[in-house]
N, CA, C and O atoms as CSV, one atom per row, in Angstrom:
chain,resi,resn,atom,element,x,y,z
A,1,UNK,N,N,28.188,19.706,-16.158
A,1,UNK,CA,C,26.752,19.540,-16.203
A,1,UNK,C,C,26.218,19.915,-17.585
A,1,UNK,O,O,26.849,20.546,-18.433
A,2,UNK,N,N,25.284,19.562,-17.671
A,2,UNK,CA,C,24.665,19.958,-19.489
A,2,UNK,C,C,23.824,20.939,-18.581
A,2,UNK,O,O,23.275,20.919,-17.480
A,3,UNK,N,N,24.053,21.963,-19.823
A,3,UNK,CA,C,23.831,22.940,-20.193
A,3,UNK,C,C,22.800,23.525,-18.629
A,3,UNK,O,O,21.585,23.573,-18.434
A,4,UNK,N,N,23.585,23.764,-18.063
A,4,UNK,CA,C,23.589,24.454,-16.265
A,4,UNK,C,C,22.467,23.431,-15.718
A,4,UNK,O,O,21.516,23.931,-15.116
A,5,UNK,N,N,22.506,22.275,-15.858
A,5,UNK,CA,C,21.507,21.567,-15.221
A,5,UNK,C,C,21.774,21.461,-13.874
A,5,UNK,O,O,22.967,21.652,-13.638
A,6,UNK,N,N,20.912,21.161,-12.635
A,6,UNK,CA,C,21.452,20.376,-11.313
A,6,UNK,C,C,21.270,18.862,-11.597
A,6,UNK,O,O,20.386,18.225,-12.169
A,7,UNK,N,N,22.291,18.564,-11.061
A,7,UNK,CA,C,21.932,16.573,-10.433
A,7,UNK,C,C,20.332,16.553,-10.701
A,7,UNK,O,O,19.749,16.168,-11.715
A,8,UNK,N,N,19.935,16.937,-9.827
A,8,UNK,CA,C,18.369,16.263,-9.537
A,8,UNK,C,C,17.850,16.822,-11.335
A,8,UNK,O,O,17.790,15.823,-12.051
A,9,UNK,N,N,17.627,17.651,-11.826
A,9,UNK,CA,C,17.646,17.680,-12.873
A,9,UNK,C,C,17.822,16.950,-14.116
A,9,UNK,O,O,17.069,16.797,-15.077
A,10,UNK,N,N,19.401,16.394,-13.785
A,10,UNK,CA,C,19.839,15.452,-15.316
A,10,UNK,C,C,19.012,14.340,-14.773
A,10,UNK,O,O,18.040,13.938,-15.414
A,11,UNK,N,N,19.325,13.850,-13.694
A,11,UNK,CA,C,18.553,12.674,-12.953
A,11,UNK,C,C,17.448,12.425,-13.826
A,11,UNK,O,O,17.456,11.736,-14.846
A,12,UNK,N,N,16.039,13.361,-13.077
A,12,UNK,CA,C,15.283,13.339,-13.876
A,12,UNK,C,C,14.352,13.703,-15.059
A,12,UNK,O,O,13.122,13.653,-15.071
A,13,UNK,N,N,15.345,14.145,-16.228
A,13,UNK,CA,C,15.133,14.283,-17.591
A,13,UNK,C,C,15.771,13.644,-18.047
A,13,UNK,O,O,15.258,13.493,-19.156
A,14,UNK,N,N,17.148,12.733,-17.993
A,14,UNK,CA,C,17.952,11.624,-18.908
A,14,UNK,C,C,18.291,10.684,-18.342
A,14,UNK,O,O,18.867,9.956,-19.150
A,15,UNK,N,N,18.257,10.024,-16.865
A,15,UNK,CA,C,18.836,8.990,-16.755
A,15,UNK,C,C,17.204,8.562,-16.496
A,15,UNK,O,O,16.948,7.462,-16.985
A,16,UNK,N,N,16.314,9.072,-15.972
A,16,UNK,CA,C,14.746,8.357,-15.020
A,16,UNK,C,C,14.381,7.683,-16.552
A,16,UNK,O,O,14.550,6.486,-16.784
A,17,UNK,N,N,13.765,8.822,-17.724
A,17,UNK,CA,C,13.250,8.038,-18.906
A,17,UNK,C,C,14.257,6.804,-19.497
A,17,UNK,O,O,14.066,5.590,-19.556
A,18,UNK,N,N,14.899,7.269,-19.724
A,18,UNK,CA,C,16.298,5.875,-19.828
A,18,UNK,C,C,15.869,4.638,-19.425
A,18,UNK,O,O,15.554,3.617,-20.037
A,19,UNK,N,N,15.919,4.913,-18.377
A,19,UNK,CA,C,15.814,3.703,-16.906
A,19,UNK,C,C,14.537,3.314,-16.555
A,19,UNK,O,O,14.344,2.317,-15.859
A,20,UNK,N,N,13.497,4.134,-17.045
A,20,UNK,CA,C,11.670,3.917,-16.953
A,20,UNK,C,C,11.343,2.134,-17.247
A,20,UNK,O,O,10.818,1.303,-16.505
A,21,UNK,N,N,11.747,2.040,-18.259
A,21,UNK,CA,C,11.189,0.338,-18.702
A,21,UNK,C,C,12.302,-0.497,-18.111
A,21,UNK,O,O,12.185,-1.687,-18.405
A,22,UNK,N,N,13.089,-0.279,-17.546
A,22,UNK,CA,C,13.732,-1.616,-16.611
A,22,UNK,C,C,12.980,-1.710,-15.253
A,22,UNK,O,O,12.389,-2.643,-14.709
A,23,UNK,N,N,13.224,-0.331,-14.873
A,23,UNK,CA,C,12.834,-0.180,-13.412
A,23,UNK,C,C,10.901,-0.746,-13.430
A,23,UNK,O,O,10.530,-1.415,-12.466
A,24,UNK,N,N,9.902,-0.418,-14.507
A,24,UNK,CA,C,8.708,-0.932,-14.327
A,24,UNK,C,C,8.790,-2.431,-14.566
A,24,UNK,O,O,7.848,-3.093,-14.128
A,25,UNK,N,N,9.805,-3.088,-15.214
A,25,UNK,CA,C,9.955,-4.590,-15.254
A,25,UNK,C,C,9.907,-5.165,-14.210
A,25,UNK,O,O,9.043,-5.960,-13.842
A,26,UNK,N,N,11.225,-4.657,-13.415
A,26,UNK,CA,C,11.449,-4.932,-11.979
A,26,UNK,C,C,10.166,-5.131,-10.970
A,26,UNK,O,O,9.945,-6.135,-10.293
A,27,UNK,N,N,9.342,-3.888,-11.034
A,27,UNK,CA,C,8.756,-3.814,-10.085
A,27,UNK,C,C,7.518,-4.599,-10.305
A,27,UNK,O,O,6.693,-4.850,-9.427
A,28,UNK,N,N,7.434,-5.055,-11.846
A,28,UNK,CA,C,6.072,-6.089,-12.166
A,28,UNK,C,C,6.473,-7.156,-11.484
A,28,UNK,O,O,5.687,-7.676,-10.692
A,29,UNK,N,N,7.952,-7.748,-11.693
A,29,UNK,CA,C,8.320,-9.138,-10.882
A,29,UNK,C,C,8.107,-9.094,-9.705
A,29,UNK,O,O,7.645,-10.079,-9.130
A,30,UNK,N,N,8.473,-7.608,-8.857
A,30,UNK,CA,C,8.691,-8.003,-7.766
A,30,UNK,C,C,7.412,-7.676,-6.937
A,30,UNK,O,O,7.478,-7.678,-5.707
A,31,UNK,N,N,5.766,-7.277,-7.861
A,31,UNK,CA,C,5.162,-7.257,-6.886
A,31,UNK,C,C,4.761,-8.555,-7.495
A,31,UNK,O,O,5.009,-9.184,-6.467
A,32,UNK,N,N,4.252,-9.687,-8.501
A,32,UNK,CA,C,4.159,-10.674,-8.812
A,32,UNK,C,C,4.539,-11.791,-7.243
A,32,UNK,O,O,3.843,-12.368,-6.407
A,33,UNK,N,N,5.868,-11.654,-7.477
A,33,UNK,CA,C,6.678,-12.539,-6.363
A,33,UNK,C,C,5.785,-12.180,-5.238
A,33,UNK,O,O,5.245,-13.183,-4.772
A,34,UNK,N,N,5.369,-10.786,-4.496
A,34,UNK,CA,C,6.013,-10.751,-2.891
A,34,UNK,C,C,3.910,-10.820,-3.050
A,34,UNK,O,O,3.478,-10.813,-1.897
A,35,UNK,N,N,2.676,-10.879,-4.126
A,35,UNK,CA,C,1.851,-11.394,-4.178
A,35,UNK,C,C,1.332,-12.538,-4.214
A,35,UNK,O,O,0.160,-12.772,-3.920
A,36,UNK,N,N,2.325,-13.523,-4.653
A,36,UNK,CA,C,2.008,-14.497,-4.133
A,36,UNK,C,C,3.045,-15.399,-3.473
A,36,UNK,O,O,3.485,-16.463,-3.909
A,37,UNK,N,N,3.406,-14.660,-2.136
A,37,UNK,CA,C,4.500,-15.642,-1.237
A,37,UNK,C,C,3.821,-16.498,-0.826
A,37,UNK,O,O,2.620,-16.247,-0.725
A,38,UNK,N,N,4.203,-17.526,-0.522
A,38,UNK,CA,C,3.421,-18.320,0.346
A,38,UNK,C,C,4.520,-18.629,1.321
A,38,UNK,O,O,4.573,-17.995,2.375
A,39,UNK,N,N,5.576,-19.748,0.983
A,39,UNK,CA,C,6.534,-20.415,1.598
A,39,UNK,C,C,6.714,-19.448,2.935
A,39,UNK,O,O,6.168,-19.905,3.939
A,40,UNK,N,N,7.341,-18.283,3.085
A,40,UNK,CA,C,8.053,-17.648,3.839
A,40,UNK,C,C,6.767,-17.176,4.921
A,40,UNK,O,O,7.024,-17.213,6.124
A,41,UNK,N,N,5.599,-16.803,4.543
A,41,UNK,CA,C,4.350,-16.333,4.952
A,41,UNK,C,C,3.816,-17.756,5.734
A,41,UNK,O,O,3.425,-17.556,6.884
A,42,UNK,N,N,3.762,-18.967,5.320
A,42,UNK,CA,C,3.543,-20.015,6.156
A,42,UNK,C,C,4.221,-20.483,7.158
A,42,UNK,O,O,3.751,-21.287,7.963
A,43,UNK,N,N,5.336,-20.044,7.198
A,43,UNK,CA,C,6.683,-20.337,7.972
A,43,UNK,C,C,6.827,-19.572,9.323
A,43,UNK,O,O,7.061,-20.096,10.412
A,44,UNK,N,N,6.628,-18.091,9.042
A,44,UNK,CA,C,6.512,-16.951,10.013
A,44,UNK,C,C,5.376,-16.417,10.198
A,44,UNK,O,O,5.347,-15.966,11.343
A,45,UNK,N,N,4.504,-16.252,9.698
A,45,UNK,CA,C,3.494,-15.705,9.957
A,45,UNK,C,C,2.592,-16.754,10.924
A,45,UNK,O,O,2.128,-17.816,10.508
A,46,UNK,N,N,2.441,-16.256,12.264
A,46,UNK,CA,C,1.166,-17.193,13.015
A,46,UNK,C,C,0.293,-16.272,13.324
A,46,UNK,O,O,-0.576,-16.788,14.026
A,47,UNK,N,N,0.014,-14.697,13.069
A,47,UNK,CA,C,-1.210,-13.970,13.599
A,47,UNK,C,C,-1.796,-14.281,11.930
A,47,UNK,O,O,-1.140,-14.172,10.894
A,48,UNK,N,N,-3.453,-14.757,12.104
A,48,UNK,CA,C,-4.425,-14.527,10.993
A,48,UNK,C,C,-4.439,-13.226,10.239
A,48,UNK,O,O,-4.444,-13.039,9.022
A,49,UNK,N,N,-4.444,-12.293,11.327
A,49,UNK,CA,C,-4.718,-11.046,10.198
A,49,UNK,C,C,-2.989,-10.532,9.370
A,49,UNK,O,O,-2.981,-9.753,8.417
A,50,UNK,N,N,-2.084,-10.947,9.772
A,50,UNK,CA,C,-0.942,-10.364,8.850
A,50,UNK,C,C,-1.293,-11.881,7.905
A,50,UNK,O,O,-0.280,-12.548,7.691
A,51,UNK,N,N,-2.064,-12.221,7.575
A,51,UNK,CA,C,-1.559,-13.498,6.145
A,51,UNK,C,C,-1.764,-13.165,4.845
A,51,UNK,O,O,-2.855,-12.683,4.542
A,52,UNK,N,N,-0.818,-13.347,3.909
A,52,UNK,CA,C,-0.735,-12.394,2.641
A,52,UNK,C,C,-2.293,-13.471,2.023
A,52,UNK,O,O,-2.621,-14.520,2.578
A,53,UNK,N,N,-2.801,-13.053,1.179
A,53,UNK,CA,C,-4.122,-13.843,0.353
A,53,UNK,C,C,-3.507,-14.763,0.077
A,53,UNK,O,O,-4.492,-15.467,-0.143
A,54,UNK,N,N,-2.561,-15.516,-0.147
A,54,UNK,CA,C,-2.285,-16.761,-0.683
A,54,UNK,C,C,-2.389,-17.971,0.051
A,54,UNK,O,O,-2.847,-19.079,-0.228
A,55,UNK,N,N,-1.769,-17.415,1.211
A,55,UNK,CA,C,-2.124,-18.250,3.108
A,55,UNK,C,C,-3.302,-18.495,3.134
A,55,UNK,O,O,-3.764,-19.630,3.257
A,56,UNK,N,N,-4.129,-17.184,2.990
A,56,UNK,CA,C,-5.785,-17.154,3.509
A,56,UNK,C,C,-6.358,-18.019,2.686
A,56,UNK,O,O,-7.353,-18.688,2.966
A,57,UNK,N,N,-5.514,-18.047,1.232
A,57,UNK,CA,C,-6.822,-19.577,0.648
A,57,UNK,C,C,-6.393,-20.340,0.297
A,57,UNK,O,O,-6.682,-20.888,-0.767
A,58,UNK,N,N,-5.100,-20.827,1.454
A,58,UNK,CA,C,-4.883,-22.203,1.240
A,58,UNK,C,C,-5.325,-22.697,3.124
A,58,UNK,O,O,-5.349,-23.766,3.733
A,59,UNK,N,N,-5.538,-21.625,3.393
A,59,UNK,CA,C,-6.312,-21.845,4.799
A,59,UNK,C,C,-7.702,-22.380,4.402
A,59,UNK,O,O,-8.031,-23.537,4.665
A,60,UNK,N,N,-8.546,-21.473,3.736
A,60,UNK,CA,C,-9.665,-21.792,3.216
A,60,UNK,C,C,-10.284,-22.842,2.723
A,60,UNK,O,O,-11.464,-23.140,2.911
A,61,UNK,N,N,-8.970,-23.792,1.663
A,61,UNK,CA,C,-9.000,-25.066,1.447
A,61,UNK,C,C,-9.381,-26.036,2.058
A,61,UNK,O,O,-10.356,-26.778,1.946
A,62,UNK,N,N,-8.167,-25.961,3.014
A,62,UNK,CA,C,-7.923,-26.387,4.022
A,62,UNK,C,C,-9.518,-26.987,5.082
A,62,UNK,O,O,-9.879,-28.141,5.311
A,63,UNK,N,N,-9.977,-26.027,5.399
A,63,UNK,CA,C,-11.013,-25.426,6.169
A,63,UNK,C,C,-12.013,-26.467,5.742
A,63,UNK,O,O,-12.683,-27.115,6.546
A,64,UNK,N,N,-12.107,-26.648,3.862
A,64,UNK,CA,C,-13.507,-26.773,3.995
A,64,UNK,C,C,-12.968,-28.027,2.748
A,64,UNK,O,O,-13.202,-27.940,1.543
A,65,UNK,N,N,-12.374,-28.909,3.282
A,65,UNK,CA,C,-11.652,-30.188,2.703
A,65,UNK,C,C,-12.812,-31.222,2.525
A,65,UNK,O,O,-12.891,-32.003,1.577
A,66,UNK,N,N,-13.983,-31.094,3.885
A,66,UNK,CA,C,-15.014,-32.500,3.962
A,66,UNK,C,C,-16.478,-31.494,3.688
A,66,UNK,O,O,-17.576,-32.012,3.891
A,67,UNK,N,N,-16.370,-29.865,3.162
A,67,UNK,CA,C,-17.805,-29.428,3.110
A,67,UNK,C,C,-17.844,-29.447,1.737
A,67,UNK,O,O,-18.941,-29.928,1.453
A,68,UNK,N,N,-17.113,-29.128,0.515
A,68,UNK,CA,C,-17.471,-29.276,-0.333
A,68,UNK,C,C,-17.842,-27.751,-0.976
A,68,UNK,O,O,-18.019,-27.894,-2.186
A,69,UNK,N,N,-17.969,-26.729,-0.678
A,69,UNK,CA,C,-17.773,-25.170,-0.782
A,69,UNK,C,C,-17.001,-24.804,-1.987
A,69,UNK,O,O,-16.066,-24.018,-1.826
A,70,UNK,N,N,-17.310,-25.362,-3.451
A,70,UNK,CA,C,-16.623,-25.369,-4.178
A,70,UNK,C,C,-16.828,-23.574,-4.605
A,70,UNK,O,O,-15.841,-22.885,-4.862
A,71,UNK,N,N,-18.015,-23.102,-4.617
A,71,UNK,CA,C,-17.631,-21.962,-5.202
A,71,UNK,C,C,-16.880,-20.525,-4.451
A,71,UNK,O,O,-16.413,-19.550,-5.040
A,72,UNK,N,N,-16.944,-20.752,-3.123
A,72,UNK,CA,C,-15.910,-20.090,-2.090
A,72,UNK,C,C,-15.207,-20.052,-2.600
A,72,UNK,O,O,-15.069,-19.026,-3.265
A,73,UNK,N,N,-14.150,-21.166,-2.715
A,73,UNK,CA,C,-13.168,-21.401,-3.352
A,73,UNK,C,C,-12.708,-20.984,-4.130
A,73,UNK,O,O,-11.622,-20.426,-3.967
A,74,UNK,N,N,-13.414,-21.063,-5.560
A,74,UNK,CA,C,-13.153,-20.402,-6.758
A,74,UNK,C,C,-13.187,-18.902,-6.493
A,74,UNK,O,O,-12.445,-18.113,-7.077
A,75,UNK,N,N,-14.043,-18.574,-5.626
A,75,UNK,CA,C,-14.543,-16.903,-5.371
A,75,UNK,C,C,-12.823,-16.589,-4.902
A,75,UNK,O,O,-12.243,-15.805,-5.654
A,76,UNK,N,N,-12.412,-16.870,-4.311
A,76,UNK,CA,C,-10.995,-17.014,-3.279
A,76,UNK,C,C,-9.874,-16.799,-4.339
A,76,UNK,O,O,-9.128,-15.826,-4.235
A,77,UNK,N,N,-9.721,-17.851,-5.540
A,77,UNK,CA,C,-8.994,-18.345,-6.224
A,77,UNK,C,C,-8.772,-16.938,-7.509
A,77,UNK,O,O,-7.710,-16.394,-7.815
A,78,UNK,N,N,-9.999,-16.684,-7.987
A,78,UNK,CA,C,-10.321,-15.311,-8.559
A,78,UNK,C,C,-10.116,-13.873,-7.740
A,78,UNK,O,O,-9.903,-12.804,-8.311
A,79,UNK,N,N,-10.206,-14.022,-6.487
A,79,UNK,CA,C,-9.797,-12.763,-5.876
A,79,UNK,C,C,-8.337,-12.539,-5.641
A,79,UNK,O,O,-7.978,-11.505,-5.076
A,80,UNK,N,N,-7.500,-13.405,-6.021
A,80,UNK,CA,C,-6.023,-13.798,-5.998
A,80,UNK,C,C,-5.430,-13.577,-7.035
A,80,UNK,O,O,-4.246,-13.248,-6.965
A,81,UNK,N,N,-6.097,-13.695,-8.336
A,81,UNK,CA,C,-5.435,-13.580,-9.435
A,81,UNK,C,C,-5.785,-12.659,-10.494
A,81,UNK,O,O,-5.177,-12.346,-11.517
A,82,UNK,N,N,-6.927,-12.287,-10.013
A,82,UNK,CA,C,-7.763,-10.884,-10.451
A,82,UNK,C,C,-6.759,-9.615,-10.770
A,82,UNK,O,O,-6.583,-9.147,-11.895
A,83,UNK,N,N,-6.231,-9.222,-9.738
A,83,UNK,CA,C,-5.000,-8.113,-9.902
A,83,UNK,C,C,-3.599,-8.796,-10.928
A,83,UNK,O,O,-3.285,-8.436,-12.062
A,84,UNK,N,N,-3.163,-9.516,-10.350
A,84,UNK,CA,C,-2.034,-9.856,-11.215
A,84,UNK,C,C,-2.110,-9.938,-12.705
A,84,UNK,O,O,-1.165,-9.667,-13.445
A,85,UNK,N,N,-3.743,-10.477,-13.252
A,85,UNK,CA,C,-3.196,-10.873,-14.824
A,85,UNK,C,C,-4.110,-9.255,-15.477
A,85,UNK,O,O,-4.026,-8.845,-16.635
A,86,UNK,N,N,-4.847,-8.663,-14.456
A,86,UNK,CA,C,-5.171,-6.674,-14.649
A,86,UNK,C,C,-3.714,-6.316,-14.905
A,86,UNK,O,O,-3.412,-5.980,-16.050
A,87,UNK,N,N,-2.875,-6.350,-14.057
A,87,UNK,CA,C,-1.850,-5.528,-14.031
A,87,UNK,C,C,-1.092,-5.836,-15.653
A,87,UNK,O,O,-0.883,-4.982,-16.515
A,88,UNK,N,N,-0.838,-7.026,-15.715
A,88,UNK,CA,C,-0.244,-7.704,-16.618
A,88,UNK,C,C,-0.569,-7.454,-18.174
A,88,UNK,O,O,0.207,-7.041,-19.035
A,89,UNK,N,N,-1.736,-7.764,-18.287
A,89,UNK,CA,C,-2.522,-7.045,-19.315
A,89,UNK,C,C,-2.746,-5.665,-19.326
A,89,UNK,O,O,-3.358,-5.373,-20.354
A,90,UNK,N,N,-2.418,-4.287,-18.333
A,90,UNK,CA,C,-2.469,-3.102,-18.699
A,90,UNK,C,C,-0.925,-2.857,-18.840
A,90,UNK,O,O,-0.439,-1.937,-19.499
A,91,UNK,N,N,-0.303,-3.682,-18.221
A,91,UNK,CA,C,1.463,-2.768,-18.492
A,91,UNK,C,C,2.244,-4.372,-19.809
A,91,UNK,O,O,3.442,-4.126,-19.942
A,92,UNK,N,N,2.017,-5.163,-20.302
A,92,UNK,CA,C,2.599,-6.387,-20.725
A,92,UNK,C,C,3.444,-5.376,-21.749
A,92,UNK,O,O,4.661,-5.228,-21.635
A,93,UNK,N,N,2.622,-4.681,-22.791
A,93,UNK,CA,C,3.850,-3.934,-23.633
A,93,UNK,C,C,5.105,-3.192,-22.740
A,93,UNK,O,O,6.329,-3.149,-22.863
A,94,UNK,N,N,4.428,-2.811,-22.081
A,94,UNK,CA,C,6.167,-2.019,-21.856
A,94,UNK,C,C,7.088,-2.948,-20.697
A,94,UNK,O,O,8.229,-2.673,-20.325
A,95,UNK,N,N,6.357,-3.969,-20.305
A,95,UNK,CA,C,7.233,-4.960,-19.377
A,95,UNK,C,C,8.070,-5.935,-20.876
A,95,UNK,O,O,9.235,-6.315,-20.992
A,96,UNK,N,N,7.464,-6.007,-21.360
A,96,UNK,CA,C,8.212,-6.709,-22.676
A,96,UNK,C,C,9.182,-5.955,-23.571
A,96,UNK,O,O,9.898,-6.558,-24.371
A,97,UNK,N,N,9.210,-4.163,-23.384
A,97,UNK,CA,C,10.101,-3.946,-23.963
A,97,UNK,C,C,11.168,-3.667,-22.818
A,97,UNK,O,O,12.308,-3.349,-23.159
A,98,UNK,N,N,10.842,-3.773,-21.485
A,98,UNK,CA,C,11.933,-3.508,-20.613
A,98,UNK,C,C,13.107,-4.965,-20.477
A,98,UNK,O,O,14.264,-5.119,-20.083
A,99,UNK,N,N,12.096,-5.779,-21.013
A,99,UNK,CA,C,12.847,-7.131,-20.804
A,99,UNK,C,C,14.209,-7.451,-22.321
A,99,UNK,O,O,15.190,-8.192,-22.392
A,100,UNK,N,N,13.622,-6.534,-23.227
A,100,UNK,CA,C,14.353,-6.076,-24.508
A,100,UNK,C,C,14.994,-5.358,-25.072
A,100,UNK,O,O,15.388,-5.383,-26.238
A,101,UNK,N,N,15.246,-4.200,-23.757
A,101,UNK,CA,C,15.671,-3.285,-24.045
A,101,UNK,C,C,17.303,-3.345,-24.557
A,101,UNK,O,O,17.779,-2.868,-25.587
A,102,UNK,N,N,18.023,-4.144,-23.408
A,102,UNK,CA,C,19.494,-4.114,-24.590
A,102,UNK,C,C,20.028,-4.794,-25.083
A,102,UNK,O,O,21.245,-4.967,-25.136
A,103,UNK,N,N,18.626,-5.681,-25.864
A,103,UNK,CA,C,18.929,-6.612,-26.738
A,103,UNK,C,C,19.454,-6.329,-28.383
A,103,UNK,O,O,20.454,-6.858,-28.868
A,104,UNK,N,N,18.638,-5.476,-29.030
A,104,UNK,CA,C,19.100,-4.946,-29.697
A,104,UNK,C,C,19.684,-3.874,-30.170
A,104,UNK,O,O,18.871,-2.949,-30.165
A,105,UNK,N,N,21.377,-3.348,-30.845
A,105,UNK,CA,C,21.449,-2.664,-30.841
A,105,UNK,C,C,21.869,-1.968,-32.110
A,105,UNK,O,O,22.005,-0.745,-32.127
């Protein structure tokens, strides 16, 4: 062990910072992805209230095909993508250096 450390210790002081910008990469993709499922969510999902937002406004579409409700829509369309390009734009530097990290050495 360095210098009388425990496991949980080295853990997290040399391998967690290490491993910080892969592991926040990861988890940008993977809430990206599981935010906007649709396929799998249209497939299985038949109760209204479990439908991820992506269902709900292509339900919405759907809905209002002959009313013409264009700014619903957009309201819908913006409440969908509102978080993702926030997130994106507060973490993009360090998702870009996690994506770089062992590129150069």
């Amino acid at each position: 062990m360095i210098d009388g450390a425990t496991d949980f210790q080295v853990f997290s002081r040399v391998m967690l910072p290490l491993a910080a910008p892969g592991l926040l990469t990861a988890t940008i993709f993977n809430f990206i992805g599981l935010w906007n499922e649709f396929q799998l969510a249209l497939i299985f999902i038949q109760e209204p209230d479990l439908r991820p937002l992506s269902l709900s406004l292509y339900t919405l579409k759907n809905s209002m095909t002959y009313s013409g409700d264009w700014a619903g829509l957009f309201a819908g369309v913006v409440i969908v993508v509102v978080p993702t390009v926030i997130l994106f734009v507060i973490l993009s530097e360090r998702m870009i250096s996690g994506m770089t990290l062992g590129l150069v050495k």
